[in-house]
C-alpha positions in Angstrom: 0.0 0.0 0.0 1.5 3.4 -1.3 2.0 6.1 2.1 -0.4 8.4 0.5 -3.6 5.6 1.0 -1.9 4.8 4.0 -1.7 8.3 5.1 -5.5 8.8 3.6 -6.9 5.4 5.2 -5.6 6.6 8.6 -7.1 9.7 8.8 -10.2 8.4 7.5 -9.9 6.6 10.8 -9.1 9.4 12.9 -12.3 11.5 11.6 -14.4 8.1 12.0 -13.4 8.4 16.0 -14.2 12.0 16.3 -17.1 12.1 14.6 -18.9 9.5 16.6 -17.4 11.3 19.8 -18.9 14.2 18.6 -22.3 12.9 17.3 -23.5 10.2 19.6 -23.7 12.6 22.6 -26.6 14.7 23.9 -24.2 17.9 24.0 -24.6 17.6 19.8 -28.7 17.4 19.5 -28.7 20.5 21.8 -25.6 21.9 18.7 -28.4 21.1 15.9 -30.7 22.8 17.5 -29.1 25.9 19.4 -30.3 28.5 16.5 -33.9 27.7 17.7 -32.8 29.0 21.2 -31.3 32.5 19.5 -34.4 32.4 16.9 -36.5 32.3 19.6 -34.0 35.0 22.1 -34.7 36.7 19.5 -38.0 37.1 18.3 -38.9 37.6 22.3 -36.7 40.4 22.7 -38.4 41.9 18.8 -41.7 41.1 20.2 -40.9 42.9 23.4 -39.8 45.9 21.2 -42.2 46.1 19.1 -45.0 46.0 21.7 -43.3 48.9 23.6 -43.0 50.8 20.2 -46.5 50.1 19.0 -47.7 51.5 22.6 -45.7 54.3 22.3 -47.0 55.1 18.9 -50.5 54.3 20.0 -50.5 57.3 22.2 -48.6 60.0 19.6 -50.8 62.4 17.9 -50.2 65.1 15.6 -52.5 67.9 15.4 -54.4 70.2 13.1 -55.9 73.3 14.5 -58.5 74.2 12.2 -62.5 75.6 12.3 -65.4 72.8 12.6 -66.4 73.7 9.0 -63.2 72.2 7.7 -62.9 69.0 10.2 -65.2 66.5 7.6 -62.9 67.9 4.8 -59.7 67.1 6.6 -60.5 63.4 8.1 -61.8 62.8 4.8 -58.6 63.6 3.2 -56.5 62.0 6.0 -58.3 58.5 5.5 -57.2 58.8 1.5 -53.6 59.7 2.5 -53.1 56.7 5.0 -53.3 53.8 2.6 -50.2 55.3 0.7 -48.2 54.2 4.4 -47.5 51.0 5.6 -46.2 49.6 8.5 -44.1 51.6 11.2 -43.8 54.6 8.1 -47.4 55.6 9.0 -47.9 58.8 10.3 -49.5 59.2 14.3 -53.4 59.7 14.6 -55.0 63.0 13.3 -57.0 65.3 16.0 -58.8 67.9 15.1 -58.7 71.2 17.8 -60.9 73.9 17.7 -58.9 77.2 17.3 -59.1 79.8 20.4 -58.1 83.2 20.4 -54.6 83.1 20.7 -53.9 80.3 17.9 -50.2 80.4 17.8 -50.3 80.0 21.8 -52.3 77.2 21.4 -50.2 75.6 19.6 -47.2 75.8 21.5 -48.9 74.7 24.1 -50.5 71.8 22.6 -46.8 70.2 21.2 -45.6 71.1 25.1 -47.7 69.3 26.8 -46.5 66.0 27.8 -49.9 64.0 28.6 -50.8 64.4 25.2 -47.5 63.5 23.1 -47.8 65.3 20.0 -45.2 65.6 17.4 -46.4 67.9 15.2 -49.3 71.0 15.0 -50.7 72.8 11.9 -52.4 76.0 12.0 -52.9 79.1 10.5 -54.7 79.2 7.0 -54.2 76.5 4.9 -52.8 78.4 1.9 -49.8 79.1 3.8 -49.5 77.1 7.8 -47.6 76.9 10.0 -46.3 73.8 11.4 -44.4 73.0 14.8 -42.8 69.6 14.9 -40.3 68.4 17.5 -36.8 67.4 16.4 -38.1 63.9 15.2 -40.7 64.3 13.4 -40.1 65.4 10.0 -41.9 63.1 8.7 -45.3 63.9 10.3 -44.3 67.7 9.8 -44.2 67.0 6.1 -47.4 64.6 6.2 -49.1 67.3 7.8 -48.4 69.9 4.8 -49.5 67.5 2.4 -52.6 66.7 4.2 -53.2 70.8 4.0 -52.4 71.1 -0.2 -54.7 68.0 -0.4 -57.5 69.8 1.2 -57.1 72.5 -0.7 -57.4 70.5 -4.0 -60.4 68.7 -2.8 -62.1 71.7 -1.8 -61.2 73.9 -5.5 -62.6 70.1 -7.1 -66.0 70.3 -5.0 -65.6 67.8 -2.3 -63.4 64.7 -1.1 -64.8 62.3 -2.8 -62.3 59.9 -5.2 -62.1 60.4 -8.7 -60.7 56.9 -9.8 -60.4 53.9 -8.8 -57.4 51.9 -10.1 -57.8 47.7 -11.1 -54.5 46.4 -9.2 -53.4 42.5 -10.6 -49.9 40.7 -8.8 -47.5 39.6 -11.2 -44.1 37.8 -11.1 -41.3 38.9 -13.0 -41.3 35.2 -14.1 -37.2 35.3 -14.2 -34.7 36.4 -11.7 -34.3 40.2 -11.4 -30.5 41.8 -10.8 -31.5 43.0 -7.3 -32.6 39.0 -6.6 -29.4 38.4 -7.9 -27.7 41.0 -5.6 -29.5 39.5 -3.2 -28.6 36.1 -3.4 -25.1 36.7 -3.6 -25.2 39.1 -0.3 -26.8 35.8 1.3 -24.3 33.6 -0.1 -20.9 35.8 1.5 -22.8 36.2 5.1 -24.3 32.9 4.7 -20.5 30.9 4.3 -19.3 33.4 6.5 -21.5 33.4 9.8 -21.6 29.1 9.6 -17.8 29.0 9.2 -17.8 31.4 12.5 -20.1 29.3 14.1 -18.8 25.6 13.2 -15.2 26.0 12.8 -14.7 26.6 16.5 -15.3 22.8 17.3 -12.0 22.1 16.1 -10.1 24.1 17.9 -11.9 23.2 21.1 -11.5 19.5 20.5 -7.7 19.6 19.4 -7.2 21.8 23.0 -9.0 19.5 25.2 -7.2 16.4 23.4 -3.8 18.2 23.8 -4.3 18.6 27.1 -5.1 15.1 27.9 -2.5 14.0 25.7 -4.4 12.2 23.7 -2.6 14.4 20.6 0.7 12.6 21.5 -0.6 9.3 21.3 -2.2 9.6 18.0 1.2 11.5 16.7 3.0 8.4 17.7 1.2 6.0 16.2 0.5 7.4 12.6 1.6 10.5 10.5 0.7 13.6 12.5 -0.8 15.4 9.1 -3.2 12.4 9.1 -4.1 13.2 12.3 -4.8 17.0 11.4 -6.5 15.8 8.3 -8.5 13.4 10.2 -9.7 16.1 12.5 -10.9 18.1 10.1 -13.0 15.7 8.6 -14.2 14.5 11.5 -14.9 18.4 12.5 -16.5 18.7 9.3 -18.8 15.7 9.0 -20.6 17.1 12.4 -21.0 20.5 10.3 -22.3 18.6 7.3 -25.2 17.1 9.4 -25.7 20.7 10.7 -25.8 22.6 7.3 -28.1 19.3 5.8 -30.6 19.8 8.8 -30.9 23.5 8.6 -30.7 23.9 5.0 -33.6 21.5 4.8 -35.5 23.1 7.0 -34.5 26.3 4.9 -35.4 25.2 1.7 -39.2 24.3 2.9 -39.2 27.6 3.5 -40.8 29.3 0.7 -43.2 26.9 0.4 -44.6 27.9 3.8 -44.4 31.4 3.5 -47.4 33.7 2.4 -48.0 34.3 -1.5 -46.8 37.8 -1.3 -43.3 36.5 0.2 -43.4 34.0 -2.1 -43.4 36.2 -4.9 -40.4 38.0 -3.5 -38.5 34.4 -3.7 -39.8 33.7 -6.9 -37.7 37.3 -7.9 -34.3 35.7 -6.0 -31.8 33.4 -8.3 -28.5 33.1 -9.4 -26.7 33.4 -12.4 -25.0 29.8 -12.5 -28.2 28.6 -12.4 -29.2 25.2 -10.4 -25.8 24.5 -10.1 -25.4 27.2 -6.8 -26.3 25.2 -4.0 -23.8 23.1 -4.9 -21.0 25.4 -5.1 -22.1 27.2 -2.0 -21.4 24.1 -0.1 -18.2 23.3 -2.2 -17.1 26.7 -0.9 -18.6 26.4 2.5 -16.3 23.5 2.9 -13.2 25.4 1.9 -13.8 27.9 4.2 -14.3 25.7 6.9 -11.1 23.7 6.2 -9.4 26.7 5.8 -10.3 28.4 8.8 -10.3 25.3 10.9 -6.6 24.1 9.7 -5.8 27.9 11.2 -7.7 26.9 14.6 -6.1 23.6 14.9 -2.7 24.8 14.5 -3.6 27.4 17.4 -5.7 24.7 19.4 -2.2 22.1 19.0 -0.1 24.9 20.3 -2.4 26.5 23.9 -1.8 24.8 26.6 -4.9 26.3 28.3 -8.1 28.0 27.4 -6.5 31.0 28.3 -4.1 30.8 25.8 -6.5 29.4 23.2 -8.7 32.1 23.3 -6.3 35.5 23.4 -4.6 33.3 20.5 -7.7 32.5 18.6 -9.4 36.1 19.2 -6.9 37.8 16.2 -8.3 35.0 13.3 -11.7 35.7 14.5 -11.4 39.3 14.1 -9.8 39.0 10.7 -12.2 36.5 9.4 -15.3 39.3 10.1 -13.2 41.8 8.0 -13.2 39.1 5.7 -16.9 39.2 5.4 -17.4 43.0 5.8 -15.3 43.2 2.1 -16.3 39.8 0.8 -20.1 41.6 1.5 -18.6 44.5 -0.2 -17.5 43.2 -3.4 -20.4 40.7 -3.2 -22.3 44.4 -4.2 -19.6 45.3 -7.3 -18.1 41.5 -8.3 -16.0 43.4 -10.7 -13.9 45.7 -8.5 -10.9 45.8 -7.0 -11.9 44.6 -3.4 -14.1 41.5 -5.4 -10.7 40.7 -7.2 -8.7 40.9 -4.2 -10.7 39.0 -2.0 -11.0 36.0 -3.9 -7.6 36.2 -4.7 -6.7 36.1 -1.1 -6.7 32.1 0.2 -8.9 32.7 3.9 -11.7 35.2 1.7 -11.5 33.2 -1.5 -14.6 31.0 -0.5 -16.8 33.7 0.5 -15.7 36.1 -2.6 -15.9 33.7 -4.9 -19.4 32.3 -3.7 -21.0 35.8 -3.9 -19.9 35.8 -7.7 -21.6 32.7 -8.6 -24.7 34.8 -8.2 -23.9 37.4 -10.1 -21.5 35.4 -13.3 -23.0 33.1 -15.2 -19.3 31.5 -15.9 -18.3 28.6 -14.6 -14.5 28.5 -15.1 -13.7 30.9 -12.4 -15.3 28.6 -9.5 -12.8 25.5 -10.9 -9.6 27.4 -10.7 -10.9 29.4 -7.5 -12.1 25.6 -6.1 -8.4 24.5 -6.9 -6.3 27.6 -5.2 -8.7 27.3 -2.2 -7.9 23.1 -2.0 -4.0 23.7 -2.1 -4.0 25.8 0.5 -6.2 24.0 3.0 -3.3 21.7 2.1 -0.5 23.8 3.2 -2.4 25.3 6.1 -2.2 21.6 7.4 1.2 21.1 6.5 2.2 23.9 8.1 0.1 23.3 11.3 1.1 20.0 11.9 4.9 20.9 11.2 4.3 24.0 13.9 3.1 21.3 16.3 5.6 19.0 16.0 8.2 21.3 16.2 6.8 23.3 19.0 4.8 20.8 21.3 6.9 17.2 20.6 10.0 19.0 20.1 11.2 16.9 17.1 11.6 18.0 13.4 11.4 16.8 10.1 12.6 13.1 9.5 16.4 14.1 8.2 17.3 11.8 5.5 21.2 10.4 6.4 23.5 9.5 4.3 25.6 6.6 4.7 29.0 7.4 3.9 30.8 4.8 1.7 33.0 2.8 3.2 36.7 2.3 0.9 38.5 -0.9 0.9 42.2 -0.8 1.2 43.1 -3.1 -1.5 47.0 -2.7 -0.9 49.0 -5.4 -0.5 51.4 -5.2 2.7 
């Protein structure tokens, strides 16, 4: 048997040991299913939010001072305008306040008081109001102006009532759109990065913990200690697998379950390569987690503490979010110079080059990139596995020695 299957078969082995470790354990079914926990963190704490908001905008008013005669004329109006806002853009209740004598005082004393939380009061003639706001409000300040020209037009057109009434029918673009496509390639840089962040720290951890128990020296003895880093990895990345598999599944139902109109906005989402993306995305998902996990094994082989591990681990971490903040950059402009350089560059080649097979129909690119990414998870290893043996077992490289020949004296005494 050749020393590369030999090399190949035992790490095989080693990934076989540490995957079941890893998967037959209660600690892992509460792993799968940790995003419910922050999923459902956070949709308490946005539920919590938006209650507070929505009772705070319950009680906000703005505030036209205007005679009876023109009250009918202005909820009229208001009810038209409203329709036009959805959501958390829609302007605060309208009240209506009889003007007294001193109408500007009024006012001012209306927007002052606190019991009664307006943002914004119109008076004066309609032609030409006046409108207090406080520093927030510019939107209901310019609501409130439109509400007055409005009026006005109804009034010079002889009453409120609508004019037309427009036939509205939902269509599909029936192809992806470049803003889908922008989309989907946005998704695809965060995506690879946030999982690599999340799932590459299980290497790092096991390769401490097994270092510290001296398991590491046991294996190193026994086989190749690149097999064993290979083997790790795998083993790291077959508990990942069964992550992205169980999540993505759940992901991909997703559409289906979601209401027509959100629907519709999926239908609009695509990418250039064409049916061919999810597989690429989880070509380069696994590049980026070899990558970044070769990095946290070399650091894992050399702490000798969690201390160590984690002021040690804290730089990569940092420089793999820059990584995303210009992989999401060039993800927006795949043909400028950041795109270029960060899918040039081996630890932001994954996520560049993932972003671009939204956006570039060709093909080519992703084989080369796919290649480049491949030989350096290779040297990453190397390099790691040399690091460790150097700087934890204290040996080096095998040294090949050289016999020196050894000369017959063929003289006759």
């Amino acid at each position: 048997m050749s020393g590369f299957r030999r090399g190949l078969r035992q790490a095989f082995t080693v990934a076989r040991r540490d995957l079941k470790a890893t998967v037959l354990t209660p600690t892992f079914l509460l792993f799968l299913l940790s995003p419910l926990f922050l999923i459902g963190l956070s949709v308490g704490a946005g539920m919590g939010a938006r209650v507070a908001t929505k009772s705070s905008e319950a009680n906000q008013r703005i505030v036209v001072i205007a005679p009876p005669g023109r009250a009918a004329m202005l909820r009229a109006i208001d009810r038209q305008l409203r329709p036009i806002f959805r959501g958390d853009s829609a302007p605060p209740q309208l009240r209506i306040d009889t003007p007294r004598e001193n109408v500007a005082a009024q006012a001012q004393a209306t927007i002052e008081n606190d019991a009664d939380e307006v943002s914004a009061v119109l008076y004066g003639p309609l032609e030409r109001p006046h409108i207090l706001r406080t520093p927030t409000s510019f939107g209901e300040a310019v609501y409130l102006s439109q509400l007055a020209e409005e009026v006005l037009r109804a009034e010079r057109a002889g009453g409120p009532a609508q004019l037309s009434e427009a036939e509205v029918t939902v269509v599909s673009h029936g192809q992806t759109t470049n803003s889908g496509r922008s989309a989907v390639a946005l998704f695809a840089a965060f995506g690879v990065s946030l999982l690599t962040l999340m799932l590459s720290g299980q290497a790092v951890g096991a390769m401490a913990e097994e270092r510290s128990n001296k398991v590491i020296e046991v294996l190193a003895a026994a086989i190749p200690l690149e097999s064993v880093f290979f083997g790790k990895l795998l083993g790291a990345f077959g508990s990942a697998l069964l992550f992205i598999v169980f999540w993505g599944g759940l992901l991909a139902a997703l559409p289906k379950l979601a209401p027509p109109a959100l629907a519709t906005g999926f239908a609009d989402m695509g990418a250039a390569v064409g049916p061919i993306f999810p597989l690429l995305f989880v070509a380069y998902f696994t590049m980026a987690y070899m990558l970044l996990s070769a990095v946290f094994l070399g650091i894992g082989a050399l702490a000798s503490s969690q201390r160590e591990l984690q002021m040690l681990s804290l730089p990569v971490t940092v420089l793999q979010i820059a990584i995303m903040s210009f992989a999401t950059i060039g993800a927006v402009d795949p043909n400028g110079w950041i795109a270029w350089v960060t899918a040039v560059f081996p630890l932001s080649s994954p996520h560049a080059m993932a972003a671009r097979a939204a956006v570039e129909p060709e093909l080519w690119p992703h084989a080369l990139a796919l290649v480049w990414q491949a030989l350096w998870v290779g040297i990453v290893i190397t390099v790691s596995a040399r690091v460790f043996r150097r700087g934890v077992l204290k040996s080096g490289s095998p040294k090949t020695r050289f016999k020196k020949p050894r000369t017959i004296d063929m003289s006759v005494s």
